[in-house]
Structure formats: C-alpha cells, structure tokens
C-alpha positions in Angstrom: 19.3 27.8 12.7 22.4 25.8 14.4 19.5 24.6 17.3 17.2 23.8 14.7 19.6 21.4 13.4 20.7 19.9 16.5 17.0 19.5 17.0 16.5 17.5 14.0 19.7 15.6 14.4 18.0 14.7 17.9 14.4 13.6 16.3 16.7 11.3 13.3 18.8 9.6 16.5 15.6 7.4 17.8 13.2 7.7 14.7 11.0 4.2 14.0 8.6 3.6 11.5 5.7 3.8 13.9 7.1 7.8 13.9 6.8 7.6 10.2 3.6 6.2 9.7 1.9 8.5 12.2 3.6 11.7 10.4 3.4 10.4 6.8 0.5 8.2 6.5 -1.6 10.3 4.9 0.6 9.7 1.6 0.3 5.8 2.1 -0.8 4.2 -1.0 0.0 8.0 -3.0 1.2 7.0 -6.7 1.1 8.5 -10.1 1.6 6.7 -13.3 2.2 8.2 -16.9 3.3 6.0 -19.6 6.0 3.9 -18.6 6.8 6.0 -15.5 5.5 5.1 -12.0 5.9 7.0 -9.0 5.5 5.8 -5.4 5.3 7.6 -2.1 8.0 5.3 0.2 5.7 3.9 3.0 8.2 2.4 5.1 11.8 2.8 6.3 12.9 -1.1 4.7 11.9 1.1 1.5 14.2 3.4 2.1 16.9 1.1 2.9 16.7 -1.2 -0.6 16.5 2.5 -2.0 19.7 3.3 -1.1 20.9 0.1 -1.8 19.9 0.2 -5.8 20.3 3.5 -6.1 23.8 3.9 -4.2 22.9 7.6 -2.6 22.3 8.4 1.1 18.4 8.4 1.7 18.2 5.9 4.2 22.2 6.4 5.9 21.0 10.3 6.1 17.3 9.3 7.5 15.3 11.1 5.0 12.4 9.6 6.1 12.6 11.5 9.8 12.1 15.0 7.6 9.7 16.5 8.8 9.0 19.0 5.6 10.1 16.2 3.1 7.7 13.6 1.3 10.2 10.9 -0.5 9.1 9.3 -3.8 10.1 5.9 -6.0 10.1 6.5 -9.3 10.4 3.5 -11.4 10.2 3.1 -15.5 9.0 -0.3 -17.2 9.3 -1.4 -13.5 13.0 -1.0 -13.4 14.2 1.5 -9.7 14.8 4.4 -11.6 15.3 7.5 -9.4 14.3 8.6 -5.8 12.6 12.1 -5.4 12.3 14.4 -2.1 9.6 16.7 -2.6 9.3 20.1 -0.2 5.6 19.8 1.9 6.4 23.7 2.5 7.3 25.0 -0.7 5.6 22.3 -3.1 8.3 21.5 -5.6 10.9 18.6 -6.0 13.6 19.2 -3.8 16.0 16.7 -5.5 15.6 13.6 -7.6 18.4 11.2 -8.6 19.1 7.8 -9.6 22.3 5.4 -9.4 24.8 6.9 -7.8 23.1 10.4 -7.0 23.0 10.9 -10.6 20.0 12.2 -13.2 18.5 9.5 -15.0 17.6 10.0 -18.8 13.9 10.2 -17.3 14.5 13.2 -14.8 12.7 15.9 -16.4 9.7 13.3 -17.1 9.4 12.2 -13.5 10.0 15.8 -11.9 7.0 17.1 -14.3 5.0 13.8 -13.3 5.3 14.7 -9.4 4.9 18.5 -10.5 1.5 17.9 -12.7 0.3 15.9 -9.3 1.0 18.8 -6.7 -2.8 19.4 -6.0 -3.0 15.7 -5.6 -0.4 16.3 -3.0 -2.2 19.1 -1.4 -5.5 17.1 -1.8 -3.7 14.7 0.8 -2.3 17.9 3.1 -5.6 19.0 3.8 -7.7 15.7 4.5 -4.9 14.9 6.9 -5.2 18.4 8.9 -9.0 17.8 8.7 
C-alpha cells in the first residue's frame, strides 16, 4: 500500500493536461442537468484551479485530476459554483462532494442523487472508451 502511494505521488509530480485528456476524455463534454442543478465533468486542469479558487478546498493543490480511479464533477445551481464532486470509477458512487470551504452546500443531497441517478450514464462512457 505505502509503494502504491509513492507511485501515485510519482505520476501527480509531472502530470499535464495532455495526461488528462488522454486518461479522461472519454467524460469530455459529460453533464447532467435537473432543475436548477447542473453538473459538469472538469475537462481541464485550469478547471480545477478556478475550482479551488471559488470553492477554497484542495482539488487542484492535491492534483485530483492525476487520480487515476477518480472522475471530478462541477456542480453548479442557477449558474452559481456550487460544490465539486469526486466520483469512484471503481466502486461507482460519490466519493466526496463539497462546496466553499470543504463544506456541504444546502444542495448536497440533490446533486449527490443527480450524479447517483446518472451512474449508467457514467458506465455508458466506461465502456465505449475500453471499446
């Protein structure tokens, strides 16, 4: 387990966005909308930076992106940066999804079920990649 995570500590050091797009782009262009909630897959690492910024958490400073097993979402209400969610490729479910300051926004249970209602979507995308 410790070599696993010097490995990945390794992979984060020199990760780019053409990395990221070969690994993740698949989920380019991957959104779900309900009502006033909008959810975006994060296609590029400048994403991930202004993330962080609004959101004051560590998505970008602890290179989320460079997870292999990780798919990271915007979630956004009435167009407003609401929350940022990490969602497991291995175990299908919402890792985490917080908002300003690593908090729960009033709208976490109705973004989690959002991403949760569009797993097969998700897996939809899984398999036409490994095709």
């Amino acid at each position: 387990r410790r070599r696993l995570q010097e490995i990945e500590n390794l992979r984060k050091k020199s990760y780019s966005q053409k990395e990221y797009k070969k690994e993740k782009a698949a989920f380019f262009g991957l959104q779900f909308k309900k009502g006033k909630v909008l959810i975006k897959f994060l296609e590029n690492l400048k994403e991930f930076k202004k993330e962080a910024e609004i959101h004051k958490h560590c998505v970008y400073e602890n290179k989320y992106f460079a997870k292999l097993d990780s798919l990271i979402f915007s979630a956004y209400v009435d167009g407003k940066p609401t929350e940022t969610i990490e969602f497991s490729i291995k175990n299908m479910c919402v890792l985490q999804s917080r908002g300003f300051k690593n908090k729960a926004s009033s709208f976490n249970k109705e973004i989690v079920s959002l991403i949760n209602k569009n797993i097969p979507t998700i897996q939809k995308r899984i398999k036409e990649h490994a095709a």
